[in-house]
TIRO-2110 file (N, C-alpha, C; in Angstrom, 1 decimal):
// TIRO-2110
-20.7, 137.4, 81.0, N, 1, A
-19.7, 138.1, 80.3, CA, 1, A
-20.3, 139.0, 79.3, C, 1, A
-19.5, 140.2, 78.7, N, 2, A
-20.4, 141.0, 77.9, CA, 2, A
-19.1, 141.9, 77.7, C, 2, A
-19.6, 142.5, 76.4, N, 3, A
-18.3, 143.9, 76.2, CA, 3, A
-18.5, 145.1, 76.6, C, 3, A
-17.5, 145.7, 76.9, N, 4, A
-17.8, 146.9, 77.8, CA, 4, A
-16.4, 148.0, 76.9, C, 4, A
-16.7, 149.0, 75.7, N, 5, A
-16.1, 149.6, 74.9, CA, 5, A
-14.9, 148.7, 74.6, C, 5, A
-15.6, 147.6, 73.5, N, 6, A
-14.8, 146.4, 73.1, CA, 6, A
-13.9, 145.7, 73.6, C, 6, A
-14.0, 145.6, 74.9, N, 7, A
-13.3, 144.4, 75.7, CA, 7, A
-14.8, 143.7, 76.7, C, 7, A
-13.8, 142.4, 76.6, N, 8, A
-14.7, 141.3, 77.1, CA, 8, A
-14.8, 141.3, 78.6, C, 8, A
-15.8, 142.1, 79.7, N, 9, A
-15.6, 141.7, 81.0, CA, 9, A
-16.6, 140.6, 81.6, C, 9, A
-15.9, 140.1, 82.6, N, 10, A
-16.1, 139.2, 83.2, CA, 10, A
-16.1, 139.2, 84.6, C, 10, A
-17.2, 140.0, 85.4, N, 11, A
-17.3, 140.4, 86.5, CA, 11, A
-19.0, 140.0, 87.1, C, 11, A
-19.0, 140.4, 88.4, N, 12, A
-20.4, 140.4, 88.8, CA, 12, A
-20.8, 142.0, 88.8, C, 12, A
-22.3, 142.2, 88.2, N, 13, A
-22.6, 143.6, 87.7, CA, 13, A
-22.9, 144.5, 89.0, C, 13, A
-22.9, 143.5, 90.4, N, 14, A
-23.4, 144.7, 91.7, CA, 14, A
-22.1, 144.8, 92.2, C, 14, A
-20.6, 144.2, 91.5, N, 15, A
-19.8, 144.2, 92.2, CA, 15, A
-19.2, 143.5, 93.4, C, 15, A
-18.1, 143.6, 93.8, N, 16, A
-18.0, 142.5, 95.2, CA, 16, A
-18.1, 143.3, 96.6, C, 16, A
-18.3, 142.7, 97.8, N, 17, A
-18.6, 143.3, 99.1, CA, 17, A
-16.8, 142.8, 99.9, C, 17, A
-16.8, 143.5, 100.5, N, 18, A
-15.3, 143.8, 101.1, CA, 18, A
-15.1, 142.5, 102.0, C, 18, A
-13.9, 142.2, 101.8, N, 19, A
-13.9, 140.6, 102.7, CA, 19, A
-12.3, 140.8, 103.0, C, 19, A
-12.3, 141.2, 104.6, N, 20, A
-10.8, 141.5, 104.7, CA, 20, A
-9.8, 140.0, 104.8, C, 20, A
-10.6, 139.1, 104.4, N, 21, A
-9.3, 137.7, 104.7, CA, 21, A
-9.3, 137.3, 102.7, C, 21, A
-9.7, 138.8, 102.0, N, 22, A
-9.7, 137.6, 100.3, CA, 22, A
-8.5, 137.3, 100.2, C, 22, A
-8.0, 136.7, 99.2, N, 23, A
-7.0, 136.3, 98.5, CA, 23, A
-6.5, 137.6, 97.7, C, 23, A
-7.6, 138.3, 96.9, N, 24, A
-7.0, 139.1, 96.2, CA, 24, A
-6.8, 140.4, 96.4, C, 24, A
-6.6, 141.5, 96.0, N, 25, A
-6.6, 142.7, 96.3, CA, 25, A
-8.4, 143.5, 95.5, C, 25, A
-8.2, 142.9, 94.8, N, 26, A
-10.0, 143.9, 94.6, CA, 26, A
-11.1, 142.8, 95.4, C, 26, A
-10.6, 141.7, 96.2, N, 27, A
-11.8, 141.0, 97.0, CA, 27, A
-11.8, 141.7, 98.5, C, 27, A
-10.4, 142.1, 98.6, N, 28, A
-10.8, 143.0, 100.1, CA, 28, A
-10.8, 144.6, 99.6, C, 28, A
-10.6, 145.2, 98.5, N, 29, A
-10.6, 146.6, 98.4, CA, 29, A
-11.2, 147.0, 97.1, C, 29, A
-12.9, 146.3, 97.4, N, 30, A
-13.2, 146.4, 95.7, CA, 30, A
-14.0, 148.4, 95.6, C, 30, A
-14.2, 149.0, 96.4, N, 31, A
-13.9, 150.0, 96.5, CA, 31, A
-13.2, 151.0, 95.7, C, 31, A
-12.0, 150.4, 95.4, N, 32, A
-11.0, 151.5, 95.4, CA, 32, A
-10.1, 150.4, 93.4, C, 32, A
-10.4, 149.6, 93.6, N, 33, A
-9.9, 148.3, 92.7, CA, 33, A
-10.9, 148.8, 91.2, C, 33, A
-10.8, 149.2, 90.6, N, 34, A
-11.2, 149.1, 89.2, CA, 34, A
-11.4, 147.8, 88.2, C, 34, A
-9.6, 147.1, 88.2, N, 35, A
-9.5, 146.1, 87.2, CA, 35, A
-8.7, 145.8, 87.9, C, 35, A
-8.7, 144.1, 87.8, N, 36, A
-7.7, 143.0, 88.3, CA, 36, A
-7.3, 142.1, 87.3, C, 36, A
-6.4, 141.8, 86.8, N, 37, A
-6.2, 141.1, 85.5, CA, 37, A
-5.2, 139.9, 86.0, C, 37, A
-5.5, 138.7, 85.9, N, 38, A
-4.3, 137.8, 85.4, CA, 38, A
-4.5, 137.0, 84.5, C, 38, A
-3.2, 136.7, 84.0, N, 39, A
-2.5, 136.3, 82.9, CA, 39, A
-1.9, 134.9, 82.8, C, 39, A
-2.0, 133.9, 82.5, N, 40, A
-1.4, 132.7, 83.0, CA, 40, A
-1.0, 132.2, 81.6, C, 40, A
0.8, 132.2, 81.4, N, 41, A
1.4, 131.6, 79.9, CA, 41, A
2.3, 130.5, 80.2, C, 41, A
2.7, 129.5, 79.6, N, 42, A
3.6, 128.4, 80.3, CA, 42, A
4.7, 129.0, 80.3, C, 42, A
5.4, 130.0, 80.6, N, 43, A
6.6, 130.6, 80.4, CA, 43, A
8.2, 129.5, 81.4, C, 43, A
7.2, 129.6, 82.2, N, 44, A
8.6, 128.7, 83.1, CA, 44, A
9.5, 127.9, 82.5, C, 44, A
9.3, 127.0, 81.1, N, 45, A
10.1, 126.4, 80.4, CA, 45, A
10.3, 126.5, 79.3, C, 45, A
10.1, 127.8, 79.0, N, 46, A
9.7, 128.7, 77.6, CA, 46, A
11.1, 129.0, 77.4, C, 46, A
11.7, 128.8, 75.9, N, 47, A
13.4, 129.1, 75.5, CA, 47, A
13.0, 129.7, 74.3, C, 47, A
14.4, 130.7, 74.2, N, 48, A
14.1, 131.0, 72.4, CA, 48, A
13.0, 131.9, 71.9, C, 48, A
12.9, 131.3, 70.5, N, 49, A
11.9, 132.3, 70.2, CA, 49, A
10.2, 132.4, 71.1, C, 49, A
10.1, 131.0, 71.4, N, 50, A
9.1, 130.9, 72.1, CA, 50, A
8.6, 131.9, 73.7, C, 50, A
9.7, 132.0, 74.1, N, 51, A
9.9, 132.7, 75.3, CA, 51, A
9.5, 134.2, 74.7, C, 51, A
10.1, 134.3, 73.5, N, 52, A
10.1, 136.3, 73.2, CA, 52, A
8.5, 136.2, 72.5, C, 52, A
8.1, 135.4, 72.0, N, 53, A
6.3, 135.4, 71.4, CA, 53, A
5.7, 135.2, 73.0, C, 53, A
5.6, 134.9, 73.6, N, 54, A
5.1, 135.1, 75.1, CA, 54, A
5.2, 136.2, 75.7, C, 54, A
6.6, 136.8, 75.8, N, 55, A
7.0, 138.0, 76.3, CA, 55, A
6.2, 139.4, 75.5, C, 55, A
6.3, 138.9, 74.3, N, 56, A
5.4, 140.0, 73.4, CA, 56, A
4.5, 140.2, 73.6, C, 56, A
3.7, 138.7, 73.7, N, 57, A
2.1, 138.8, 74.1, CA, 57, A
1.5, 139.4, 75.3, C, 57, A
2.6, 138.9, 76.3, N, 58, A
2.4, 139.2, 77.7, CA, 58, A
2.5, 141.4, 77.7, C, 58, A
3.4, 141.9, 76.7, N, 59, A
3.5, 143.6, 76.8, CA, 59, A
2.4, 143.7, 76.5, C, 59, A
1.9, 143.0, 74.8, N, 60, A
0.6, 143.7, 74.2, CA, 60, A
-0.3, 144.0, 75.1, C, 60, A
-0.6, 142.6, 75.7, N, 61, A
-1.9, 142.5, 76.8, CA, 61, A
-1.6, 144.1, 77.8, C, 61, A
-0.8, 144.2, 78.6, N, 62, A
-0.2, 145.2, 79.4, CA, 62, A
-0.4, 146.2, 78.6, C, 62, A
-0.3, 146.4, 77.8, N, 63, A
-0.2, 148.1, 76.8, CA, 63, A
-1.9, 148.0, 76.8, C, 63, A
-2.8, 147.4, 76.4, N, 64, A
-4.1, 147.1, 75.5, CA, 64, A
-5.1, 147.8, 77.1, C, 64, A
-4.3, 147.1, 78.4, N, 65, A
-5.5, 146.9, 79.3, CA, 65, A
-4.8, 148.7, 80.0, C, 65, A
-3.9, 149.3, 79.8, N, 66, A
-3.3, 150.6, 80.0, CA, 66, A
-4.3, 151.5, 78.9, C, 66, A
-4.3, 151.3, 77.6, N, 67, A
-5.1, 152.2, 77.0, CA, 67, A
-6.1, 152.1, 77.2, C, 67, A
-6.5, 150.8, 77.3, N, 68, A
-8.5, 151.0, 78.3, CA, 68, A
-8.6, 151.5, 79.4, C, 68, A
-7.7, 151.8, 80.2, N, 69, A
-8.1, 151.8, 81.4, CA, 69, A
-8.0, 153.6, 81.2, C, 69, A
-6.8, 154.2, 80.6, N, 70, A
-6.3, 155.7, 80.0, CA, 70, A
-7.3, 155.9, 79.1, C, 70, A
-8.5, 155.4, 78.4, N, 71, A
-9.6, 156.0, 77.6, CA, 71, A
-10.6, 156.1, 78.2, C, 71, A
-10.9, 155.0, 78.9, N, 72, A
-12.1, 155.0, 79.7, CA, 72, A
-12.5, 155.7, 81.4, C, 72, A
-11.4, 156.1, 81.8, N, 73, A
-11.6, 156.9, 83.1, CA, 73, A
-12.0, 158.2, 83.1, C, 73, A
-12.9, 158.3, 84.4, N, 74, A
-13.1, 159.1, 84.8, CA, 74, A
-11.8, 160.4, 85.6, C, 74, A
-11.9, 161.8, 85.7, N, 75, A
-11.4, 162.5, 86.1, CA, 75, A
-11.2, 162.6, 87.6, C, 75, A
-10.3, 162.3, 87.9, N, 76, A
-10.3, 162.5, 89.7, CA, 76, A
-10.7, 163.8, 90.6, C, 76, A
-11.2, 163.7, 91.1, N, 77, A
-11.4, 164.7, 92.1, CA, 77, A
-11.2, 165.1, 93.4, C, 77, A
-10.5, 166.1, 93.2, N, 78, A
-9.7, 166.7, 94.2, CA, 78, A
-9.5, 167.2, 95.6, C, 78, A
-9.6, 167.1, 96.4, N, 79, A
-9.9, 168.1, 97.9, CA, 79, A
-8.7, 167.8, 98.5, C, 79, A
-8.5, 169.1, 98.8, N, 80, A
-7.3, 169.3, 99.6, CA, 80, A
-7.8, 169.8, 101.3, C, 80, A
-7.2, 169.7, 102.7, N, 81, A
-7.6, 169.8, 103.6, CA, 81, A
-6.8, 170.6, 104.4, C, 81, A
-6.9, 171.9, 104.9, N, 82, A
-5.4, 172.4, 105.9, CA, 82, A
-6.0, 172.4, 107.2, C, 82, A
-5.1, 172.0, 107.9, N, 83, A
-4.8, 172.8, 109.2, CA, 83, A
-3.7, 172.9, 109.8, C, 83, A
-4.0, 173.8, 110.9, N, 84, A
-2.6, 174.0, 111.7, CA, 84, A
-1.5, 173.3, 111.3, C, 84, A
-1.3, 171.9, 111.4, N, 85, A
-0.4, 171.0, 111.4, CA, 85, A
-0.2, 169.8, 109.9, C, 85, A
-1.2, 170.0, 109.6, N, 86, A
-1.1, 169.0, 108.0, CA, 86, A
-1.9, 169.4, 107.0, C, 86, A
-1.3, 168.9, 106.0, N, 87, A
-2.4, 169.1, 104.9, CA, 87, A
-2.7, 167.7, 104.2, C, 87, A
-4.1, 167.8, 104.0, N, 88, A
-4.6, 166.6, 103.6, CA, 88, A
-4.8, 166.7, 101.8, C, 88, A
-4.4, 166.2, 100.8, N, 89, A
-5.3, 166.1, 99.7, CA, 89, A
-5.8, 164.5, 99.6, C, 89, A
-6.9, 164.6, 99.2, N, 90, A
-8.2, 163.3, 99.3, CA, 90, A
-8.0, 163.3, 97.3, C, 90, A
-7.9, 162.5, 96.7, N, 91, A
-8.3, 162.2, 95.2, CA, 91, A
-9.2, 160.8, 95.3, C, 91, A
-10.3, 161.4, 94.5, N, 92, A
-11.0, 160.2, 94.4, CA, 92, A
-11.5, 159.9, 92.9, C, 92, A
-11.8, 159.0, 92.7, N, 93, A
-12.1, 158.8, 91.1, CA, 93, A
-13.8, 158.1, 91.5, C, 93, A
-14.7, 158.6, 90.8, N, 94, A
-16.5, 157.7, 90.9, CA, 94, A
-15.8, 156.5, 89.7, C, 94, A
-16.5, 155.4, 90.0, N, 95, A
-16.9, 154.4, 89.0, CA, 95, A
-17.7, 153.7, 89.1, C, 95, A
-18.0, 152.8, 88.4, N, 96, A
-17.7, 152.7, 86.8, CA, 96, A
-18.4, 153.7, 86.3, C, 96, A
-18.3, 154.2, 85.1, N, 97, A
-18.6, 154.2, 83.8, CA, 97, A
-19.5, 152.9, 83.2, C, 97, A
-20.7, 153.4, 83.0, N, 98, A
-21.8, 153.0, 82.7, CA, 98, A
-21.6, 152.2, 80.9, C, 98, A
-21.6, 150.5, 81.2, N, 99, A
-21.2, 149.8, 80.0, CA, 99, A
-22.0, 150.4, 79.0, C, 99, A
-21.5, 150.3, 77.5, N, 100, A
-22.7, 150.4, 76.8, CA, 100, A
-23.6, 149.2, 76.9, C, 100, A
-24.7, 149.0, 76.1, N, 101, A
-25.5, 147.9, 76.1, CA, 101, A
-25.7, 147.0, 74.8, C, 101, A
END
């Protein structure tokens, strides 16, 4: 684990290799998957105020990992493709962005 512009990640540094039976969505399409986050709160039996301090916490988190993801990206890049019959635009984004140290 290590910080990467003050958040804590928790990944492997060469990345994962494509495995079309994973479980998750960045285990078969780490490619294209930037960040995968889950969240686990005991909410199922959660009433009251307890329920709305979860629910709060549960936005923060959601807002926090939106403005890292909105500060720290790269710009997409564009190609569009014509022919006769279709038009293709291709957007791709490079990553990562190189942690600090």
């Amino acid at each position: 684990m290590r910080f990467c512009n003050g958040v804590l990640i928790y990944s492997l540094q060469e990345g994962l290799r494509p495995n079309p039976d994973g479980f998750t969505f960045m285990q078969r399409y780490p490619k294209i998957t930037l960040l995968e986050i889950v969240t686990e709160v005991p909410d199922e039996v959660a009433s009251g105020d307890w329920l709305k301090t979860l629910a709060r916490a549960g936005l923060e988190y959601s807002l926090a990992c939106g403005k890292y993801l909105a500060e720290n990206s790269s710009k997409p890049e564009r190609t569009i493709q014509q022919s006769t019959h279709a038009t293709t635009l291709k957007m791709r984004r490079w990553r990562p962005w190189q942690p600090a140290p």
